[in-house]
DRENTORKOL-3810 file (N, C-alpha, C; in nm, 4 decimals):
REM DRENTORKOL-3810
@n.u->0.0856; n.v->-0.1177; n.w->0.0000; ca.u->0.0000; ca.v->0.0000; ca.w->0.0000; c.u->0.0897; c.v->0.1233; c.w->0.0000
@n.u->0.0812; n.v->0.2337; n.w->-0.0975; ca.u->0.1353; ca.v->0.3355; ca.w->-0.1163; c.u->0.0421; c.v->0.4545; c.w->-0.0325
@n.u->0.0816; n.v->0.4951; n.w->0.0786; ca.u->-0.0124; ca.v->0.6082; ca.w->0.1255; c.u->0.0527; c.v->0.7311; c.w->0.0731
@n.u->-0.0850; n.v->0.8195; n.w->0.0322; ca.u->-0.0741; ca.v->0.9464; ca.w->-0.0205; c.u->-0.1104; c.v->1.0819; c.w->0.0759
@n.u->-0.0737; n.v->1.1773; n.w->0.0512; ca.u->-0.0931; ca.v->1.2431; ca.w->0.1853; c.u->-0.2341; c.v->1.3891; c.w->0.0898
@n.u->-0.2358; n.v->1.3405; n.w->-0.0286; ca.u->-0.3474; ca.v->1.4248; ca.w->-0.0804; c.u->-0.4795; c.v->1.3728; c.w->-0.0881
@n.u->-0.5891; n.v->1.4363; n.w->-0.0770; ca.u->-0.7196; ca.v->1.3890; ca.w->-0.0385; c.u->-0.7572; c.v->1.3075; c.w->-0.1507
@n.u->-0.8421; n.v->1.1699; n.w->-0.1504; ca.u->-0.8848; ca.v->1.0736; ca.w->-0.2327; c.u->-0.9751; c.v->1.0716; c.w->-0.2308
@n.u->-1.0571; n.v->1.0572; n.w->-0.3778; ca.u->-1.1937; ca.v->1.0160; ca.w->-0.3789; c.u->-1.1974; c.v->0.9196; c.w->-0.4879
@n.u->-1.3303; n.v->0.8449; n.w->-0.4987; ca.u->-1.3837; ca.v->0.7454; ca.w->-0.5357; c.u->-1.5097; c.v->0.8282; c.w->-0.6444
@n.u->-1.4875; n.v->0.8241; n.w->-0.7692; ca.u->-1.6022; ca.v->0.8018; ca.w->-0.8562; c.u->-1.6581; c.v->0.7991; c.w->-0.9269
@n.u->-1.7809; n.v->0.7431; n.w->-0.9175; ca.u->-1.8515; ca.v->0.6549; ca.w->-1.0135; c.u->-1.9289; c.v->0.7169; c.w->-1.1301
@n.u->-1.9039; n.v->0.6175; n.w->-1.2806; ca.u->-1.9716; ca.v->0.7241; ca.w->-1.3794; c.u->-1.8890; c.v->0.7649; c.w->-1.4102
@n.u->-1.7778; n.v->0.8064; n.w->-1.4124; ca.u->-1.6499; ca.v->0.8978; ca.w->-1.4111; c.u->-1.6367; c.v->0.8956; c.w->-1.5997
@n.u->-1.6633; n.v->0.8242; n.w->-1.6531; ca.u->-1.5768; ca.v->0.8079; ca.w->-1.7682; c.u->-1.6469; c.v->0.8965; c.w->-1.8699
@n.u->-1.7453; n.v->0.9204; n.w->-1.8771; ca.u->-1.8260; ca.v->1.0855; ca.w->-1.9266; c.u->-1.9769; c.v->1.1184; c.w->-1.8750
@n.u->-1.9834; n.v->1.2333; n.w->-1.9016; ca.u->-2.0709; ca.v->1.3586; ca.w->-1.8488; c.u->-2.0512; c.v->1.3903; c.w->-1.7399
@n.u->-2.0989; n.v->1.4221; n.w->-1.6530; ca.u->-2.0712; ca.v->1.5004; ca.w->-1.5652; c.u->-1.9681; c.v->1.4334; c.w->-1.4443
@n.u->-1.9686; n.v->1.3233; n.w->-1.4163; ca.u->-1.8540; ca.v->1.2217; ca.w->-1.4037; c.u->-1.7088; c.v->1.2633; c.w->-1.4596
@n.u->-1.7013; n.v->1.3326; n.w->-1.5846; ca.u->-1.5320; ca.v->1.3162; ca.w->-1.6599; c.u->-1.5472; c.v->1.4727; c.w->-1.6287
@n.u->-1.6362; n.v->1.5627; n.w->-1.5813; ca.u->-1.6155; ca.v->1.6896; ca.w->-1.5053; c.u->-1.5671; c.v->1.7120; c.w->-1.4211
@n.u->-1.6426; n.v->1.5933; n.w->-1.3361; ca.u->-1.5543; ca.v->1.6251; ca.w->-1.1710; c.u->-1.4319; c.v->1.5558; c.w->-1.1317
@n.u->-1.3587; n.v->1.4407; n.w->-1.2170; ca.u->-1.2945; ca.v->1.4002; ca.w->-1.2142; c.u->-1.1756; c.v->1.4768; c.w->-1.2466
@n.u->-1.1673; n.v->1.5779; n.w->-1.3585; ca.u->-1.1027; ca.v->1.6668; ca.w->-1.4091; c.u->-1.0988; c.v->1.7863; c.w->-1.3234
@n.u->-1.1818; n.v->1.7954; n.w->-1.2530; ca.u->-1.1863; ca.v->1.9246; ca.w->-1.1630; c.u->-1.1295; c.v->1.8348; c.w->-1.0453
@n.u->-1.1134; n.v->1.7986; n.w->-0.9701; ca.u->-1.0545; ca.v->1.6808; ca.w->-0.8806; c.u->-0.9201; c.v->1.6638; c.w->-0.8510
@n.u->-0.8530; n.v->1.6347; n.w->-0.9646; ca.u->-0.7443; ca.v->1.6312; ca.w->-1.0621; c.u->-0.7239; c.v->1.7665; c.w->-1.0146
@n.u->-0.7339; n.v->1.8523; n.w->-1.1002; ca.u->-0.6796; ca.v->2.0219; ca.w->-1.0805; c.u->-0.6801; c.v->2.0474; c.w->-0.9739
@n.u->-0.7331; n.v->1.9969; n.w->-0.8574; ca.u->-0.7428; ca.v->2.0555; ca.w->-0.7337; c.u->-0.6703; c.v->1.9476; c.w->-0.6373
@n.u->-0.5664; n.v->1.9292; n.w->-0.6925; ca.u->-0.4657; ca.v->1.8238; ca.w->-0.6183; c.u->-0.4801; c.v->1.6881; c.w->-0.5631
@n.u->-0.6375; n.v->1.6557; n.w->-0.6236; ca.u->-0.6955; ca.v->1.5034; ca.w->-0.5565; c.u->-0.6324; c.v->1.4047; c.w->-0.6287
@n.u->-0.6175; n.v->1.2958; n.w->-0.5632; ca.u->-0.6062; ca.v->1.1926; ca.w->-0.5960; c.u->-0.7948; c.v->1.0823; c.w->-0.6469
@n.u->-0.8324; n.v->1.0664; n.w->-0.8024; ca.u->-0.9240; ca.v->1.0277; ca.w->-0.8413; c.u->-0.9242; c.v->0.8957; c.w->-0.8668
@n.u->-1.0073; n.v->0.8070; n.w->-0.8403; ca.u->-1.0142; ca.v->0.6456; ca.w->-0.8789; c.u->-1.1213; c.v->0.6824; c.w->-0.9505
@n.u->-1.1529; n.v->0.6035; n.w->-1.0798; ca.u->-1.2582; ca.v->0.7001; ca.w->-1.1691; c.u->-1.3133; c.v->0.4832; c.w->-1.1781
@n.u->-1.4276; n.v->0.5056; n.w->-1.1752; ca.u->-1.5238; ca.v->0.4248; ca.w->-1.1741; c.u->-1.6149; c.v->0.3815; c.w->-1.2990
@n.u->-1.5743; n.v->0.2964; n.w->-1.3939; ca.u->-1.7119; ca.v->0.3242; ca.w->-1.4645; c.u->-1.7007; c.v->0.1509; c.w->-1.5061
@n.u->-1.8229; n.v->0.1539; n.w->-1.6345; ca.u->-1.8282; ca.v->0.0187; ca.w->-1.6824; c.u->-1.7402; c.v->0.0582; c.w->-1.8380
@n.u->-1.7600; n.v->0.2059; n.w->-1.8728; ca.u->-1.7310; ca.v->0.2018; ca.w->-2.0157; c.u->-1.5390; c.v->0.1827; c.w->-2.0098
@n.u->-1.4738; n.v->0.1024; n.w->-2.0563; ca.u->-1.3588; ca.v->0.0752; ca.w->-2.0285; c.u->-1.2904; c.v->0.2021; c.w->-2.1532
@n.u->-1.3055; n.v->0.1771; n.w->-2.2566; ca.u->-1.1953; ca.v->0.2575; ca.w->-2.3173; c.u->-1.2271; c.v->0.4355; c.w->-2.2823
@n.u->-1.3148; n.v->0.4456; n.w->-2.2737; ca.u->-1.3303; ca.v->0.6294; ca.w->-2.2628; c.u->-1.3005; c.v->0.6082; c.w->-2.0947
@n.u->-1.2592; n.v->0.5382; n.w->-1.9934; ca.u->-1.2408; ca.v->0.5727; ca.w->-1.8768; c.u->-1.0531; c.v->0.5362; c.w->-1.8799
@n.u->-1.0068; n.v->0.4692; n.w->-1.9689; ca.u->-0.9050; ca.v->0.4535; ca.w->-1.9690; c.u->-0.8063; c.v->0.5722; c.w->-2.0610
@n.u->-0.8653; n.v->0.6369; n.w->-2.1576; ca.u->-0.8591; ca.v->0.7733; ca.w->-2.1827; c.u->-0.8606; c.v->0.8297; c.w->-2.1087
@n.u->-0.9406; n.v->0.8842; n.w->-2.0048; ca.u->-0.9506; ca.v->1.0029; ca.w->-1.9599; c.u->-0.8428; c.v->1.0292; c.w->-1.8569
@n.u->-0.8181; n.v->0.8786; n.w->-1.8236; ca.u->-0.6800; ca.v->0.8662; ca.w->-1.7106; c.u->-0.5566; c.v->0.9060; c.w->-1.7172
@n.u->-0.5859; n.v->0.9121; n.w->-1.8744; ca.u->-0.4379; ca.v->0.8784; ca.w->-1.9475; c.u->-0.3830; c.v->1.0734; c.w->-1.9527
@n.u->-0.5439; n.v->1.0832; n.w->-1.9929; ca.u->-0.5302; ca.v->1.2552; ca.w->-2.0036; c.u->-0.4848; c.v->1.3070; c.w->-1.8588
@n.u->-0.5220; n.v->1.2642; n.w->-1.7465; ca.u->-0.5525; ca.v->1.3442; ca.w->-1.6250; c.u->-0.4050; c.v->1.2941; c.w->-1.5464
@n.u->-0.3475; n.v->1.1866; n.w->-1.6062; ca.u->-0.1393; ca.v->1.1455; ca.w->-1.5400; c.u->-0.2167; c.v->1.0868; c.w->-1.4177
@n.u->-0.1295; n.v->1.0836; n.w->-1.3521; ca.u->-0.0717; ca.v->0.9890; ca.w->-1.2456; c.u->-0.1440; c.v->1.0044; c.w->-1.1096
@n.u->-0.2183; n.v->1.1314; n.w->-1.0977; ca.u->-0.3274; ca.v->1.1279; ca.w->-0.9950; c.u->-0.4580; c.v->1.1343; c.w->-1.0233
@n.u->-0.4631; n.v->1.0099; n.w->-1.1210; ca.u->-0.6028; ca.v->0.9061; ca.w->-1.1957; c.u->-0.5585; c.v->0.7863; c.w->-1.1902
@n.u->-0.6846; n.v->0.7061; n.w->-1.1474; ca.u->-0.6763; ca.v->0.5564; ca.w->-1.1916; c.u->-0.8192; c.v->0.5052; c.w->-1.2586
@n.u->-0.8693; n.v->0.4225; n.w->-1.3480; ca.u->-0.8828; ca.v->0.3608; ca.w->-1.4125; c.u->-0.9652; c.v->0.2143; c.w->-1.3193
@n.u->-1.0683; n.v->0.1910; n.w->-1.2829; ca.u->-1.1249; ca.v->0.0978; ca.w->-1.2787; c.u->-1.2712; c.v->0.0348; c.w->-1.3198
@n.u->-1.2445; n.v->-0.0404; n.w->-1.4046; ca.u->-1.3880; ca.v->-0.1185; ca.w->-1.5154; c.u->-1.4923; c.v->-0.1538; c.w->-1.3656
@n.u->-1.5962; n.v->-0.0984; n.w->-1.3567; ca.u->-1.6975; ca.v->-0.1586; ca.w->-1.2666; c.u->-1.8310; c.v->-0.1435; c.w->-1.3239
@n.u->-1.8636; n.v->-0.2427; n.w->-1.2972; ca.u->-2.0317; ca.v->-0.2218; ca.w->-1.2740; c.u->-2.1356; c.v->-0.2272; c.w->-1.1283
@n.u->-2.1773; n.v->-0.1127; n.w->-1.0857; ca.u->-2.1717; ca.v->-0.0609; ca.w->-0.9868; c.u->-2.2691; c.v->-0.1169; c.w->-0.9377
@n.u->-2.3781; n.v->-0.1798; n.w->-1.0471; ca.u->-2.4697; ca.v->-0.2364; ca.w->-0.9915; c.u->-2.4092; c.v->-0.3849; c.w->-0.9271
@n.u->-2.3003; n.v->-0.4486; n.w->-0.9359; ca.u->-2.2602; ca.v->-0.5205; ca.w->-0.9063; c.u->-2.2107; c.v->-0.5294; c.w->-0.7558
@n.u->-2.2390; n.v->-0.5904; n.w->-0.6554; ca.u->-2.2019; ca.v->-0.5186; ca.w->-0.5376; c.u->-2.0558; c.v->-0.5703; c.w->-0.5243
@n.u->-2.0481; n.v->-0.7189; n.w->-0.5546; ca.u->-1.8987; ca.v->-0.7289; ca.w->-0.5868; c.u->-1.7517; c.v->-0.6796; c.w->-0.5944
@n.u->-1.8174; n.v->-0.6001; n.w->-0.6863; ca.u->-1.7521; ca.v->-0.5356; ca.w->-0.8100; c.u->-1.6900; c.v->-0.4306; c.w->-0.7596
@n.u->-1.7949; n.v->-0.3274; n.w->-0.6914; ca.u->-1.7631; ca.v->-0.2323; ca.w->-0.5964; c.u->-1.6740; c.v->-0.2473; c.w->-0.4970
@n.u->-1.7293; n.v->-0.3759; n.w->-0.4346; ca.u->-1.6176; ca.v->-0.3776; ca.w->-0.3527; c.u->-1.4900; c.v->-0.4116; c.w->-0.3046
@n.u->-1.5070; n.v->-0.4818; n.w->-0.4490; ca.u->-1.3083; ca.v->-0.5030; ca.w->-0.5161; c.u->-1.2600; c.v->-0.3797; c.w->-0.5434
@n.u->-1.3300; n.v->-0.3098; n.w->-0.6428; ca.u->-1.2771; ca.v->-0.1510; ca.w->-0.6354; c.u->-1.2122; c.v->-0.0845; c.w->-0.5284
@n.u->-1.3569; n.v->-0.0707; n.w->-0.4240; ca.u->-1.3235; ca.v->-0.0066; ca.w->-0.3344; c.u->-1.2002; c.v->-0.0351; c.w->-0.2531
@n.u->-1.1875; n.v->-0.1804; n.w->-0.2743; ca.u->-1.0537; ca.v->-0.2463; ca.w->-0.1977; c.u->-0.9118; c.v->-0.1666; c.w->-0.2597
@n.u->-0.9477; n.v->-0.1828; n.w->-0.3528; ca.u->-0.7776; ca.v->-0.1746; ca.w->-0.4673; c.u->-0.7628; c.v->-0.0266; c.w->-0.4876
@n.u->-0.8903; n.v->0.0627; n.w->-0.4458; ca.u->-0.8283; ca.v->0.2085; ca.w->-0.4388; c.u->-0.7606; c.v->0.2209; c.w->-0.2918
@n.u->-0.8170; n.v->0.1623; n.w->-0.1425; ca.u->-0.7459; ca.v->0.1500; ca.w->-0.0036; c.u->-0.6151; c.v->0.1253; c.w->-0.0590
@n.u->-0.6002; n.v->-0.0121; n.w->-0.1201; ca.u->-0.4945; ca.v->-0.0942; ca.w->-0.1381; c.u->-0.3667; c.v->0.0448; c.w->-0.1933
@n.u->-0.3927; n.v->0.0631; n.w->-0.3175; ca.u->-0.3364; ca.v->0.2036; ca.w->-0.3697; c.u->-0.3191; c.v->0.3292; c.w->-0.2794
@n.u->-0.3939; n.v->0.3841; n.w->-0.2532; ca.u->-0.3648; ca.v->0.5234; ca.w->-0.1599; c.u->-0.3442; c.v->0.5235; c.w->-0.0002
@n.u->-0.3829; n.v->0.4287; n.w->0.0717; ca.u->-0.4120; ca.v->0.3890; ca.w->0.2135; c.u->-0.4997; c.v->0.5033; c.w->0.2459
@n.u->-0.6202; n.v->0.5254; n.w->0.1953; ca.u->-0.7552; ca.v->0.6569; ca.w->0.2382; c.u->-0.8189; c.v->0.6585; c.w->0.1587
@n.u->-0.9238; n.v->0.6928; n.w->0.2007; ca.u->-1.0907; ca.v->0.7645; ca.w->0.0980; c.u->-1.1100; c.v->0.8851; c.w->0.1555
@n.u->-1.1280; n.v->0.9490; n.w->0.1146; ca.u->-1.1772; ca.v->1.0892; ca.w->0.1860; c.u->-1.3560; c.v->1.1383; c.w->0.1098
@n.u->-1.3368; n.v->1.0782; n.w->-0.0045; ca.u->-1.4843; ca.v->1.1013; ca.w->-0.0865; c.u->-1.5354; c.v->1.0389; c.w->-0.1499
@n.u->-1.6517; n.v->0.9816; n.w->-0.1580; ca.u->-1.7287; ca.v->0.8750; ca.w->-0.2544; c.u->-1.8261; c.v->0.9852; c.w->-0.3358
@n.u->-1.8130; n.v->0.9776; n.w->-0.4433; ca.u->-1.9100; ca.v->1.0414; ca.w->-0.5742; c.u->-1.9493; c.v->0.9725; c.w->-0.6059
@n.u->-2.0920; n.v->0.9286; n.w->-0.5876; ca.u->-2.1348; ca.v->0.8005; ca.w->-0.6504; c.u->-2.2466; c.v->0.9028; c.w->-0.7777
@n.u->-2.1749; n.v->0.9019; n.w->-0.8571; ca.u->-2.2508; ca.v->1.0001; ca.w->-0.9541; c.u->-2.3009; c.v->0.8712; c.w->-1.0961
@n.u->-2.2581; n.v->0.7607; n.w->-1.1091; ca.u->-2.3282; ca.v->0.6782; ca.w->-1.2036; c.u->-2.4687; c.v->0.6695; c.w->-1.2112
@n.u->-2.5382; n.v->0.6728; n.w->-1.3401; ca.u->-2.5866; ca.v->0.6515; ca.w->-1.3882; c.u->-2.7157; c.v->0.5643; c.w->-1.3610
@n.u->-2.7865; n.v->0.5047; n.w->-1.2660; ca.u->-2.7609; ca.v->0.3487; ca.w->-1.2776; c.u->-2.9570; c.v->0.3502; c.w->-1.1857
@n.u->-3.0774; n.v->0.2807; n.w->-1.2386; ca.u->-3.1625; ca.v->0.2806; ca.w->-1.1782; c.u->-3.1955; c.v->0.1400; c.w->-1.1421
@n.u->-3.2097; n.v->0.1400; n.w->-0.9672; ca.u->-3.2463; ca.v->-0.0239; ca.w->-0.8740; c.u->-3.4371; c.v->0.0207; c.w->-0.9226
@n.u->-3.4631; n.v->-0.1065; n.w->-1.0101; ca.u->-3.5574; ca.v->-0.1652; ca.w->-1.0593; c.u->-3.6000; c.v->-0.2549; c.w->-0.9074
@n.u->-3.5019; n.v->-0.3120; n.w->-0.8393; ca.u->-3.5753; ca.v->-0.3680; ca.w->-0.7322; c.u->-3.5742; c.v->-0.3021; c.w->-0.5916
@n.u->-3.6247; n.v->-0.1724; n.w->-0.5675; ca.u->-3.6459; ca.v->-0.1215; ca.w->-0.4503; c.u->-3.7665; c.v->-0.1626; c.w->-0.3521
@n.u->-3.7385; n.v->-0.2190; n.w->-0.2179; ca.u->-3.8087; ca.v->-0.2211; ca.w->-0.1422; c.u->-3.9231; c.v->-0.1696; c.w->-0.1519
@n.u->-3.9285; n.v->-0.0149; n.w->-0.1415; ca.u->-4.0296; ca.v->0.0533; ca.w->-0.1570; c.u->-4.1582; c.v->0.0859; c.w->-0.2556
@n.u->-4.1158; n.v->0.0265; n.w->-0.4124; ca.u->-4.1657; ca.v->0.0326; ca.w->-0.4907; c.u->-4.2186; c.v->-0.1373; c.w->-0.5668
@n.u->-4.3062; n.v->-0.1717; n.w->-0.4988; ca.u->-4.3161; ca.v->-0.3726; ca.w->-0.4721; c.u->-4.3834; c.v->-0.3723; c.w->-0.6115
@n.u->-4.4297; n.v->-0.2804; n.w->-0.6686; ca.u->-4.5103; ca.v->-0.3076; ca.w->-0.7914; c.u->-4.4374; c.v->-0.2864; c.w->-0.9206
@n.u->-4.2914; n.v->-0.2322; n.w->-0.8811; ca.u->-4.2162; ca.v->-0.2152; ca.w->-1.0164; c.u->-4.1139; c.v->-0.3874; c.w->-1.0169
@n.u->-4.1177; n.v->-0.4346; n.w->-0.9581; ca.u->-4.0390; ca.v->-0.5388; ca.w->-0.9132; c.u->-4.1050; c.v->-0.6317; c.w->-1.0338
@n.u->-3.9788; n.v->-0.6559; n.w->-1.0801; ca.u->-3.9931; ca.v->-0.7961; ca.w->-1.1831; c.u->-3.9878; c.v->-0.7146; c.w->-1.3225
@n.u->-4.0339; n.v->-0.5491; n.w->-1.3036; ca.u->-4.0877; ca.v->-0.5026; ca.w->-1.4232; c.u->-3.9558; c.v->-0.4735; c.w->-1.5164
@n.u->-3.9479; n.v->-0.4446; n.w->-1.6571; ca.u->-3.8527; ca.v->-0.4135; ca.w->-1.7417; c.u->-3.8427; c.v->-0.2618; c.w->-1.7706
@n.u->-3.9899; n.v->-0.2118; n.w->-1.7889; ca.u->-3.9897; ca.v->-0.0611; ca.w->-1.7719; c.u->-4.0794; c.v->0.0257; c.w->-1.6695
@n.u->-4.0606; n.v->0.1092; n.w->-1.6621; ca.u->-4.1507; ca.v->0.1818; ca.w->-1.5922; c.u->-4.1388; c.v->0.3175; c.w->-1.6071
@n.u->-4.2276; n.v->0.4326; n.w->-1.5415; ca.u->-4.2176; ca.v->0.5535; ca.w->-1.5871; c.u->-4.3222; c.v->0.6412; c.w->-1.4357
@n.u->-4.2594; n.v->0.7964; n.w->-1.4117; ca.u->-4.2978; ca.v->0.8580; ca.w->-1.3012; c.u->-4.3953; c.v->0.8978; c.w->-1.3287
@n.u->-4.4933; n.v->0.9155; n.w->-1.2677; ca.u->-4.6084; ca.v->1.0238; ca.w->-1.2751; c.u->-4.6134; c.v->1.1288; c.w->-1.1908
@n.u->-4.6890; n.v->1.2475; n.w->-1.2535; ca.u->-4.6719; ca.v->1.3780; ca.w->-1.1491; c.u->-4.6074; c.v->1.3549; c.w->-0.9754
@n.u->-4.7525; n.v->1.2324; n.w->-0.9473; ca.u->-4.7344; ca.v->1.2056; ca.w->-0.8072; c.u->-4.6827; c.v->1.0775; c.w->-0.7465
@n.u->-4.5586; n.v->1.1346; n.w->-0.8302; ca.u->-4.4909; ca.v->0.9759; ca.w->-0.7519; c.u->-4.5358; c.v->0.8461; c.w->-0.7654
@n.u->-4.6406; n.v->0.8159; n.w->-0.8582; ca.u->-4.6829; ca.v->0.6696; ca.w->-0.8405; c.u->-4.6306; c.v->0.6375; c.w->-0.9632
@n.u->-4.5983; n.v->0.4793; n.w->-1.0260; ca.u->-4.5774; ca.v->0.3841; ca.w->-1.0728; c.u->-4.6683; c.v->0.3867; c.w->-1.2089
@n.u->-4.6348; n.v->0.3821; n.w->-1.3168; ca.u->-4.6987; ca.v->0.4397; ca.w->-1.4310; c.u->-4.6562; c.v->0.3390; c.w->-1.5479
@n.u->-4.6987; n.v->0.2198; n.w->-1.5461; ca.u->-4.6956; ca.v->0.1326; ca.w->-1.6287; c.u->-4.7645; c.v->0.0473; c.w->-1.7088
END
């Protein structure tokens, strides 16, 4: 484990829109970024652009796994987290709260919050 003494964050989505913003702003502001995404080549670009205080990890976030190999191998790398951006993309189809979207493939909001399918 290489400890860094500049603040680290974690995140997700990173590899474009508003994700390859803050990662870049992150970057400029002396952070150390673990950039999170599933899309591999535009997150492995952007690393490449941003040097040596970027890293590069393929996840799928919906994966809980996945995450938390990540999350391991950025500790492993910096010895700290200081910030999680969980800015991906990504909608849980199976929420507790919503028992009638469960199983479903699509769905859609209505004014008032209810289930519109």
């Amino acid at each position: 484990m290489s400890k860094t003494s500049a603040e680290v964050a974690i995140l997700t989505g990173a590899a474009s829109g508003m994700g390859e913003v803050l990662a870049r702003d992150l970057v400029n502001k002396g952070w150390h970024v673990a950039c999170l995404d599933i899309q591999k080549e535009a997150g492995e670009a952007l690393v490449a652009e941003l040097g040596d205080k970027a890293i590069f990890i393929q996840c799928d976030i919906a994966d809980y796994d996945q995450q938390a190999k990540a999350y391991t191998q950025v500790w492993n790398k910096f010895g700290r987290l200081d910030a999680l951006l969980a800015n991906a993309g990504i909608v849980d189809k199976s929420s507790i709260y919503i028992l009638d979207w469960r199983g479903k493939d699509e769905y859609a909001w209505s004014r008032n919050h209810e289930p519109a399918l």
